[in-house]
N, C-alpha and C positions, 0 to 999 in steps of 0.2 A: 473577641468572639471565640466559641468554641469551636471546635473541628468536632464534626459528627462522627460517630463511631462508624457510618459505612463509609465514608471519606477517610479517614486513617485508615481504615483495612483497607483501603484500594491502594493505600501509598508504602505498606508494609512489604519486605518481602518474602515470598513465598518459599520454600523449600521443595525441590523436585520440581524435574520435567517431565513432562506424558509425553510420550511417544506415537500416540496414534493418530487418527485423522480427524483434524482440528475442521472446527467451523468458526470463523469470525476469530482465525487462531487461536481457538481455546478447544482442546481436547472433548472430543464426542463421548468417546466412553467413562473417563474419568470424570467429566463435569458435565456435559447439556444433560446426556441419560438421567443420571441422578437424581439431578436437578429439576428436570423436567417428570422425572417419577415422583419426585414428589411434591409438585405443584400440583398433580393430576391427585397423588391425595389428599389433600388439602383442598381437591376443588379451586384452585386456583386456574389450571390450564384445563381443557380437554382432550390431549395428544391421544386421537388414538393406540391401543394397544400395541395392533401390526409396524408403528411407526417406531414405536419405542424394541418392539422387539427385533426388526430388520430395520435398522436406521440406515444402512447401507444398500443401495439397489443398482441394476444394471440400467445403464441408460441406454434407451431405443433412439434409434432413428427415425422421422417421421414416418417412415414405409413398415414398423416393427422390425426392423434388421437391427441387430447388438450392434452399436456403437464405437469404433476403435477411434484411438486416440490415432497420430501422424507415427508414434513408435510401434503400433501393431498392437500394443495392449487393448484390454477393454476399457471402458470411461464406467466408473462406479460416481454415483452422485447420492447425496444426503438424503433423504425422504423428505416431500415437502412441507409435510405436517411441522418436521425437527427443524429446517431451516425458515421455512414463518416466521418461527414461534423465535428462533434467535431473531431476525430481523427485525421483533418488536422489543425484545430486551436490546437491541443494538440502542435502536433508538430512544427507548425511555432512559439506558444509559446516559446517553448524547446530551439528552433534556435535562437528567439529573446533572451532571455535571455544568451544563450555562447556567442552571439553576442556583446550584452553589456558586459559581464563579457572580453570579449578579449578585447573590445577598453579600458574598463579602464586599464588592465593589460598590453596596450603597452602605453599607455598615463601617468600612474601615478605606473610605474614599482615599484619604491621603496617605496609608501607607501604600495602598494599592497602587498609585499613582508614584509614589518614591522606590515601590518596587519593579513595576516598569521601566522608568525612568534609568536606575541601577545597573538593569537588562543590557539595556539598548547601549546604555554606555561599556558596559564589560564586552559588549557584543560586538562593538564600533573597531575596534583594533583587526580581530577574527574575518568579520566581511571584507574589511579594508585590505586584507593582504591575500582570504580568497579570490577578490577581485583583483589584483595584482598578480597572483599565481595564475588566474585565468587567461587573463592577456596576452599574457608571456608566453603563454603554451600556445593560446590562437594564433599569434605574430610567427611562432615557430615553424608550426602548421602552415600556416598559408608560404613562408621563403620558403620553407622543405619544396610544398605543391611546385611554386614557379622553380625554383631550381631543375625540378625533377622533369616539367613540360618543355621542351625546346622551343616550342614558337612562343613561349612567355619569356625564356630567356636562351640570350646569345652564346653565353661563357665565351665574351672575344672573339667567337667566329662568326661569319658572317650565315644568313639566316639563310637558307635553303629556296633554291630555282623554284618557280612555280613551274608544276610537272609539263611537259607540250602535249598535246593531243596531235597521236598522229594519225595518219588515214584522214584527218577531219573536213568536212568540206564548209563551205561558208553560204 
């Protein structure tokens, strides 16, 4: 079977990091903007202009009070027109992707199946010894705790008077 040419470009890798503020971890200004301008010429999307020009906005409070985040800044959030419009390419990603995974998996059953298979065994060693490195640190964890509590452990001495109440009447 072939590999579709937008399926290799997804597996290629790219050149350079954006730096700004990502949606769906992908850079707002170097990619949705663009991207989304020119879907809007093409008639493909209809992203308002104001969206595409101020992607960036101050988030309100229910009461209209500006919004601070728990370190005292302000909270800036994406325009909702810009993040929609990703949460539908999220998804028709998502779709694309089980999509191509079914046609290979009815078209090339048994290697798909011999490459699973490969997976789980190359895989078998890795889980097997992070589940042994887990235990060991659990096991460590809990004698630290009782070490560390006296009425879990004695260390040789004997375990401490229960306190008297005095003044106490019956």
């Amino acid at each position: 079977m072939d590999v579709p040419n937008y399926i290799a470009a997804l597996l290629q890798p790219q050149a350079g990091k954006p730096t700004g503020r990502k949606v769906w971890s992908i850079d707002l200004e170097t990619v949705w903007l663009p991207f989304f301008t020119a879907t809007n010429v093409v008639k493909a999307t209809a992203i308002p202009a104001e969206a595409l020009g101020a992607p960036l906005r101050l988030a309100y409070e229910r009461d209209g009070q500006v919004r601070f985040s728990p370190t005292g800044r302000p909270v800036i959030r994406v325009a909702k027109e810009i993040s929609d419009q990703v949460k539908v390419v999220r998804e028709n990603f998502i779709a694309n992707l089980q999509s191509f995974t079914g046609q290979v998996v009815k078209k090339e059953k048994d290697a798909y199946k011999a490459e699973l298979e490969a997976a789980y065994k190359a895989g078998a060693p890795i889980v097997a010894k992070d589940q042994a490195e887990l235990d060991a640190a659990l096991t460590a964890i809990e004698a630290e705790k009782v070490a560390m509590t006296p009425e879990l452990s004695t260390n040789g001495a004997t375990p401490p008077a229960e306190p008297e109440l005095v003044g106490a009447t019956a």
